[in-house]
N, CA and C of each residue as an Amber inpcrd file, in Angstrom:
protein
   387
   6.6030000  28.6340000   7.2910000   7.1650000  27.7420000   8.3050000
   6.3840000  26.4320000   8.3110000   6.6130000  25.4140000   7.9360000
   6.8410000  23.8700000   8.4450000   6.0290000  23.4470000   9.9000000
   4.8860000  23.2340000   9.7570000   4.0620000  22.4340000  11.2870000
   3.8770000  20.9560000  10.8430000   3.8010000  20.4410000  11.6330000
   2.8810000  18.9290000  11.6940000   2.2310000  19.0800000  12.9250000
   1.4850000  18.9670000  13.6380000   0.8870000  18.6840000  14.5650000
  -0.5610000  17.5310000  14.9930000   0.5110000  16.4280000  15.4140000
  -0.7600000  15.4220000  15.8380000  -1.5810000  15.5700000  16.9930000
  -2.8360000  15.2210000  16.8930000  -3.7310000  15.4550000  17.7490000
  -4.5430000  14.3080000  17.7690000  -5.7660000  13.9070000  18.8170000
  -6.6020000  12.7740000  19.1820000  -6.1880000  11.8440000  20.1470000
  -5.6530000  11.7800000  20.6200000  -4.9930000  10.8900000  21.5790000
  -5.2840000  10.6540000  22.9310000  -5.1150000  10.2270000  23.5350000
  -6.1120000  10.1400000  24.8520000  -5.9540000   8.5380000  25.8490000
  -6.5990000   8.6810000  26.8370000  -6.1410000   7.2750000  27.9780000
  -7.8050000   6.5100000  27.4930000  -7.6740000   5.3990000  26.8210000
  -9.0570000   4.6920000  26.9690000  -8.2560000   3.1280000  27.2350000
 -10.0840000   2.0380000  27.3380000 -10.2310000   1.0750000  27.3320000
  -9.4810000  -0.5730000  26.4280000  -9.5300000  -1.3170000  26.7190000
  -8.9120000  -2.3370000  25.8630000 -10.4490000  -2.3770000  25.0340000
 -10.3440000  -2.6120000  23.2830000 -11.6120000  -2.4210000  22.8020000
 -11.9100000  -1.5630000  22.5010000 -11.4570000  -0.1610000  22.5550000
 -11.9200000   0.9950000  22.4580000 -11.0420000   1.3030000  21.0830000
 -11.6990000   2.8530000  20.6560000 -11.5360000   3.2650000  19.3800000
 -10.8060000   4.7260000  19.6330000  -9.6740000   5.1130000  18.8810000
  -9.1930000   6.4150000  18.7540000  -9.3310000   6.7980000  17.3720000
  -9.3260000   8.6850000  17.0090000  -9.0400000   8.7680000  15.8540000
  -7.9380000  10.0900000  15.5510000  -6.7450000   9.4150000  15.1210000
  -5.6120000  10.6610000  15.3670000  -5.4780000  11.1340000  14.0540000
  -5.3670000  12.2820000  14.4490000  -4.8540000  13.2160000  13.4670000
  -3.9570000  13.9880000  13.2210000  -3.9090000  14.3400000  11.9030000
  -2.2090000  14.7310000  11.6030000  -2.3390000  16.0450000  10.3600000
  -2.1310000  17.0750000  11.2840000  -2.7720000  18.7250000  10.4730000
  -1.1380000  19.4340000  10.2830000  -1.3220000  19.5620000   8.7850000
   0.3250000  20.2230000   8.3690000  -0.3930000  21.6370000   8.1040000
   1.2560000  22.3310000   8.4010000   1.1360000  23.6900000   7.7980000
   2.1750000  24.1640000   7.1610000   2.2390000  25.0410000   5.7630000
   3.4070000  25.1920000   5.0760000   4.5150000  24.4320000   4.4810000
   3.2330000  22.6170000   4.1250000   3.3890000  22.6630000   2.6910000
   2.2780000  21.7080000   2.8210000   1.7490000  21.5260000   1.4150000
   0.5660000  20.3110000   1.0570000   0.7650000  19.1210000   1.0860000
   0.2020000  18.0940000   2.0430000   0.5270000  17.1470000   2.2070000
   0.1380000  16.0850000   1.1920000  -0.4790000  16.5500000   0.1420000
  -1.2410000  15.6440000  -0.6830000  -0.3350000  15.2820000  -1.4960000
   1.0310000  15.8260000  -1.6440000   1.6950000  15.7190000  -3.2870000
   2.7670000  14.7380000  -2.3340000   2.6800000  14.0270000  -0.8980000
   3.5840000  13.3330000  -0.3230000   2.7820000  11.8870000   0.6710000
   4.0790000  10.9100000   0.4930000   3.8610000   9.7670000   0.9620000
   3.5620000  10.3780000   2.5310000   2.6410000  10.0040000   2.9960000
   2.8650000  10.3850000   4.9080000   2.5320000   9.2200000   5.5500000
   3.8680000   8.9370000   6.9140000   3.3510000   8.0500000   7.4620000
   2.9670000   8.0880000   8.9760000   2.7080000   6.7960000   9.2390000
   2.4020000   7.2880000  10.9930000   3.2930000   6.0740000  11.6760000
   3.7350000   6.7890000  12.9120000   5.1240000   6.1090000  13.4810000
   4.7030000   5.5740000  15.2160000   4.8340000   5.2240000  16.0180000
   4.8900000   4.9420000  17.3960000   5.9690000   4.9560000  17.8190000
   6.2630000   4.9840000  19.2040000   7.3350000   4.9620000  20.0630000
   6.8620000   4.6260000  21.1810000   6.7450000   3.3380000  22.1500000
   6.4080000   3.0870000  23.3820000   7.6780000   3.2570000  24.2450000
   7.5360000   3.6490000  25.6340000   8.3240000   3.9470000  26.5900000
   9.5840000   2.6650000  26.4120000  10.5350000   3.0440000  26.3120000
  12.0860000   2.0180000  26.3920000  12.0610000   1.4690000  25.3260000
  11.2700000   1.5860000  24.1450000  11.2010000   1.3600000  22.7400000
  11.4820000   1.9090000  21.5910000  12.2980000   1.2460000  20.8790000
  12.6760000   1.7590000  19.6450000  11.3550000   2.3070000  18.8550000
  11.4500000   3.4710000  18.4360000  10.6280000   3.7100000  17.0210000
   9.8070000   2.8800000  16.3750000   8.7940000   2.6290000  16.3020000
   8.1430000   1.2470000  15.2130000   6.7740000   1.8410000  14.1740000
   7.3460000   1.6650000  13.0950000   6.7370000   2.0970000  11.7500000
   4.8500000   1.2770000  11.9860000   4.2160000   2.3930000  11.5480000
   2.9730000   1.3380000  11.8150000   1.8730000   1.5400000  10.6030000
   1.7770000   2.7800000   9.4530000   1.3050000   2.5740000   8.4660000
   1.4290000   3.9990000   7.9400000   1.2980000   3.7610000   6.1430000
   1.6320000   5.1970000   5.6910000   0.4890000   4.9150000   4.2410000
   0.6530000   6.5590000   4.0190000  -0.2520000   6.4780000   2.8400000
  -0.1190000   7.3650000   1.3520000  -0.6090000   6.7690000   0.4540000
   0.3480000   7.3680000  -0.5690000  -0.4930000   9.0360000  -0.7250000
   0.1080000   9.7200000  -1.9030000   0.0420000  10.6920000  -2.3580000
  -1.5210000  10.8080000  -3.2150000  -1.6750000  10.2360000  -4.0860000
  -3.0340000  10.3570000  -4.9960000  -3.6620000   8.7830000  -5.2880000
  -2.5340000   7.9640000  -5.3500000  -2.9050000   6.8230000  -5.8490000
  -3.4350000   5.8080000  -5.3050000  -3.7690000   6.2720000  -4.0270000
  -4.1960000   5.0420000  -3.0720000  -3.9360000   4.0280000  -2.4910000
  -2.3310000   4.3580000  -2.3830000  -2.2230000   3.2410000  -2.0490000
  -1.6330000   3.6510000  -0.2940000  -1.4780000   2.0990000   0.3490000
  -1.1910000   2.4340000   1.3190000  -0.7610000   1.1990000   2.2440000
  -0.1700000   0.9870000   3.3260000   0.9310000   0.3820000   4.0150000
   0.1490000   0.0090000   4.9330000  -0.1840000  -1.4190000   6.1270000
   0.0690000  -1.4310000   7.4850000   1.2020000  -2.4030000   8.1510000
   1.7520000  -1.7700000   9.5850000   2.4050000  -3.1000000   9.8240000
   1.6490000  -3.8440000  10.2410000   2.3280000  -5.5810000  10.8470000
   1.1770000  -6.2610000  11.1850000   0.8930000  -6.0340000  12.2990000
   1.6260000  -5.3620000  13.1340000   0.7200000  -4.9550000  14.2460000
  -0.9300000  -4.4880000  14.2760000  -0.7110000  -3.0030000  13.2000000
  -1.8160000  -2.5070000  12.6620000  -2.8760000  -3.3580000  11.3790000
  -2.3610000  -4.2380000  11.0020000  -3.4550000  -4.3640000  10.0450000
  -4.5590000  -5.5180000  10.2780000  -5.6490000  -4.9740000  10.1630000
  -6.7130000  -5.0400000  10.2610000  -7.9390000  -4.5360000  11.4040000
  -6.7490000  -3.5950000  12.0640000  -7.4530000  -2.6510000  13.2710000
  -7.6560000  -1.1870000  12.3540000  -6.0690000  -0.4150000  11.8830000
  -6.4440000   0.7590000  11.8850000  -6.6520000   1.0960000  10.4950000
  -6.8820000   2.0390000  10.2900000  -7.0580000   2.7340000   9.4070000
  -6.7250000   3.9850000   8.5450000  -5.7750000   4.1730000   7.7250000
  -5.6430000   5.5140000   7.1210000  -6.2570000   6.2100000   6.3040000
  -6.4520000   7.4330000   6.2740000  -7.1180000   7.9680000   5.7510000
  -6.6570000   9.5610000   5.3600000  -6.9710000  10.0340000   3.8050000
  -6.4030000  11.4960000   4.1580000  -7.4170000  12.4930000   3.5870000
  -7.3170000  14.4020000   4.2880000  -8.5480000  15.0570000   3.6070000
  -7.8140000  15.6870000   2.7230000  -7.0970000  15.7490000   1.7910000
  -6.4400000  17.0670000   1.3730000  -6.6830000  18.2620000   1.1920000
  -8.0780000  18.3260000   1.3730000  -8.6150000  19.8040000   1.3860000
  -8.3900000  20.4620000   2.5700000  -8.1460000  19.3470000   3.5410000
  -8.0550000  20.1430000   5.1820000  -6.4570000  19.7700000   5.3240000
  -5.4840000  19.6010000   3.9060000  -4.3230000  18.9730000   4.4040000
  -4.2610000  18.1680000   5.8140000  -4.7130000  17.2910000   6.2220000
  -4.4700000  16.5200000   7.2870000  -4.7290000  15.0720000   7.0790000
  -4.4050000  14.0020000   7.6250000  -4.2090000  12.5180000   7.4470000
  -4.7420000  12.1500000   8.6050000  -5.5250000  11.4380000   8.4640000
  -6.0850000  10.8680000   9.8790000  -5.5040000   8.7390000   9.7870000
  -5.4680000   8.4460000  11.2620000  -5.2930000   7.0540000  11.6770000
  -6.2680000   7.1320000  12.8750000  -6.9710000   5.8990000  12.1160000
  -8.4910000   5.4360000  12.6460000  -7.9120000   4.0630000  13.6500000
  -8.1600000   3.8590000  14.9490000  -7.3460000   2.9790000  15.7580000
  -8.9950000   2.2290000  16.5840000  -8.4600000   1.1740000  15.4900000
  -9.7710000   0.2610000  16.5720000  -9.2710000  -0.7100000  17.4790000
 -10.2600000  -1.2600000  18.2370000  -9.9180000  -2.9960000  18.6990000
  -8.0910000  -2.6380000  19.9400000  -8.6950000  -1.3180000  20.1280000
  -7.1430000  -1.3110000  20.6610000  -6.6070000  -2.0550000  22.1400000
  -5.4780000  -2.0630000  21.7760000  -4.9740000  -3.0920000  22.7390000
  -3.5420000  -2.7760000  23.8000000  -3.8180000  -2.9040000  25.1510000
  -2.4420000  -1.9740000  25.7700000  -0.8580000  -2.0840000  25.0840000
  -0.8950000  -2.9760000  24.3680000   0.3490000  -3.1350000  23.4570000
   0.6760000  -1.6550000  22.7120000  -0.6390000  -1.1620000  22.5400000
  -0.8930000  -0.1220000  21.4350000  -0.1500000   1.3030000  22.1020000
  -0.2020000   1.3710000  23.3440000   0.3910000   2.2820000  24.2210000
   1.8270000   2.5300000  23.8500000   1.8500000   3.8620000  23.0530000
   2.8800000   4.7240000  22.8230000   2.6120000   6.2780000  22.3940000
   3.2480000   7.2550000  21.7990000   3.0250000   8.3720000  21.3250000
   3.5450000   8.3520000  19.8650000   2.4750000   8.3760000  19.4840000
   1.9760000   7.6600000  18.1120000   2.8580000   9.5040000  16.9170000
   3.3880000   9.2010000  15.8640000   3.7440000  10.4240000  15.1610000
   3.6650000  10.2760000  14.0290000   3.7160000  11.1880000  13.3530000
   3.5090000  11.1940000  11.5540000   4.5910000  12.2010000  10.8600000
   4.3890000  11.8010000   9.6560000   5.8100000  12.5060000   8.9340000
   5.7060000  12.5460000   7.8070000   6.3150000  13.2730000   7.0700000
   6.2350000  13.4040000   5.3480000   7.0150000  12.7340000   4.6910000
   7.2140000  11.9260000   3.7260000   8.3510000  11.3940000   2.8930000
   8.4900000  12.1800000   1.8620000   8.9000000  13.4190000   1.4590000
   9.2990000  13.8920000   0.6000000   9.9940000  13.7270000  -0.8380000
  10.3960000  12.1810000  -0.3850000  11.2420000  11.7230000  -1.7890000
  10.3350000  10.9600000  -2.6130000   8.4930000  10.3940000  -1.8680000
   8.1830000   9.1890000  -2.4780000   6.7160000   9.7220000  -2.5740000
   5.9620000   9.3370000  -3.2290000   3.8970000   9.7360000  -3.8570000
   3.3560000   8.3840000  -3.7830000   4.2690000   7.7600000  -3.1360000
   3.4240000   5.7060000  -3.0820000   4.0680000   5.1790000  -2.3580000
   3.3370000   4.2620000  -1.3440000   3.4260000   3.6650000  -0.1230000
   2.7140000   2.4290000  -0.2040000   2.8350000   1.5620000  -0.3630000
   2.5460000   0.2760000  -0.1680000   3.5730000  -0.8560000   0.3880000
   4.3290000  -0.7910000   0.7610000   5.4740000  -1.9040000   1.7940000
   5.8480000  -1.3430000   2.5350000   6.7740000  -2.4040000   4.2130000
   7.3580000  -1.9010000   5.0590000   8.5610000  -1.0410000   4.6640000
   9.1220000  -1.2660000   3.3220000  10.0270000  -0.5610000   2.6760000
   9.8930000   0.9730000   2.2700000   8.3190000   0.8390000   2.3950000
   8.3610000   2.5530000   1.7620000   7.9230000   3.5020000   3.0280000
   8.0980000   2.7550000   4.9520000   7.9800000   3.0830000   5.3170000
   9.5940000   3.1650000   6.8930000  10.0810000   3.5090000   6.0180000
  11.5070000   3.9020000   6.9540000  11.7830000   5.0650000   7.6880000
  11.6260000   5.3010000   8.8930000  11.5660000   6.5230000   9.6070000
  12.6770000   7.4170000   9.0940000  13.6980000   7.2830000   8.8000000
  14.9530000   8.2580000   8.3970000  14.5510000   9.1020000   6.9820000
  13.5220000   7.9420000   6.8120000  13.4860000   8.6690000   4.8640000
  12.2240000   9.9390000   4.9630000  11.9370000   9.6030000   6.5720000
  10.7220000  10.7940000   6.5100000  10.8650000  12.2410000   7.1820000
  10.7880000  13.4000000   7.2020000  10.7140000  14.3810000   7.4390000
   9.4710000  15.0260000   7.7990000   9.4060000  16.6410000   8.6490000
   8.6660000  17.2530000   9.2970000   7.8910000  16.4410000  10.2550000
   8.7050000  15.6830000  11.4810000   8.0690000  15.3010000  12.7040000
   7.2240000  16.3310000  13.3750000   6.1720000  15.8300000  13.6220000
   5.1070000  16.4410000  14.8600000   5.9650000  15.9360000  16.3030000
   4.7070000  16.8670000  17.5920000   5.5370000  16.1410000  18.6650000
   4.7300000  14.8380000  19.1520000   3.6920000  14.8370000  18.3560000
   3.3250000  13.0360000  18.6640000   2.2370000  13.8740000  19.1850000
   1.3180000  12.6460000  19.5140000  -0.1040000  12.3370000  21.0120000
   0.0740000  11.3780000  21.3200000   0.0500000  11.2500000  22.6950000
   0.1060000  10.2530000  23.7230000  -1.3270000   8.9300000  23.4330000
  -0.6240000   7.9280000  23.1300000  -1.9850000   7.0550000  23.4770000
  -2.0040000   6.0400000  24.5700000  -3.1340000   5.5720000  25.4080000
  -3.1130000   5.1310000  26.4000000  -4.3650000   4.1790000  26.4220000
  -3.3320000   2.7100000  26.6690000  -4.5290000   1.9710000  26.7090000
  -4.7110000   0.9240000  27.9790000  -5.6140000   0.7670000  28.7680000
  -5.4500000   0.6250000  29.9200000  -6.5610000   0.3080000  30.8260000
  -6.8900000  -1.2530000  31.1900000  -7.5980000  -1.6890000  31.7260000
  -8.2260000  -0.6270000  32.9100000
């Protein structure tokens, strides 16, 4: 059976640092593009960075780039997003997903929510004077 489950999430500071994580079960996440997604309250879906399969490569939007960070263990199958400098904008329930069709991620193109599969149910992030 098929898990994703994100975890790390939490109510902090403007400035402050999160580090979420994203632990699959029943299949290896290493042989797939995975990305990480947001959704703020009355907001559409918004793609925010993904990472490839072996080759290193990897995606941010500009929201995210030059705050967070991706990262993956494959030995612990899980993908972590490193969230610095955060900012109440950042406030949504942040999710991750597998792209099954793709092993490389480098553009907003290779990061389209429809093309991805095995949603988690998210972690809440909260940022808040």
């Amino acid at each position: 059976q098929v898990q994703v489950v994100e975890s790390g999430g939490g109510l902090v500071h403007p400035g402050d640092s999160l580090r979420l994580s994203c632990a699959a079960s029943g299949f290896f996440m290493e042989y797939y593009a995975i990305g990480w997604f947001r959704q703020a309250p009355g907001k559409e879906r918004e793609a925010v960075s993904c990472i490839g399969a072996k080759d290193g490569s990897s995606y941010y939007a500009p929201s995210a780039k030059g705050r967070f960070v991706i990262t993956r263990d494959n030995a612990e199958n899980t993908v972590y997003l490193q969230l610095n400098s955060l900012k109440p904008e950042d406030t949504a329930v942040y999710y991750c997903a597998a792209n099954l069709m793709r092993t490389h991620c480098s553009s907003s193109n290779h990061l389209v929510s429809h093309e991805y599969s095995y949603w988690g149910q998210g972690t809440q992030v909260t940022v808040s004077a």
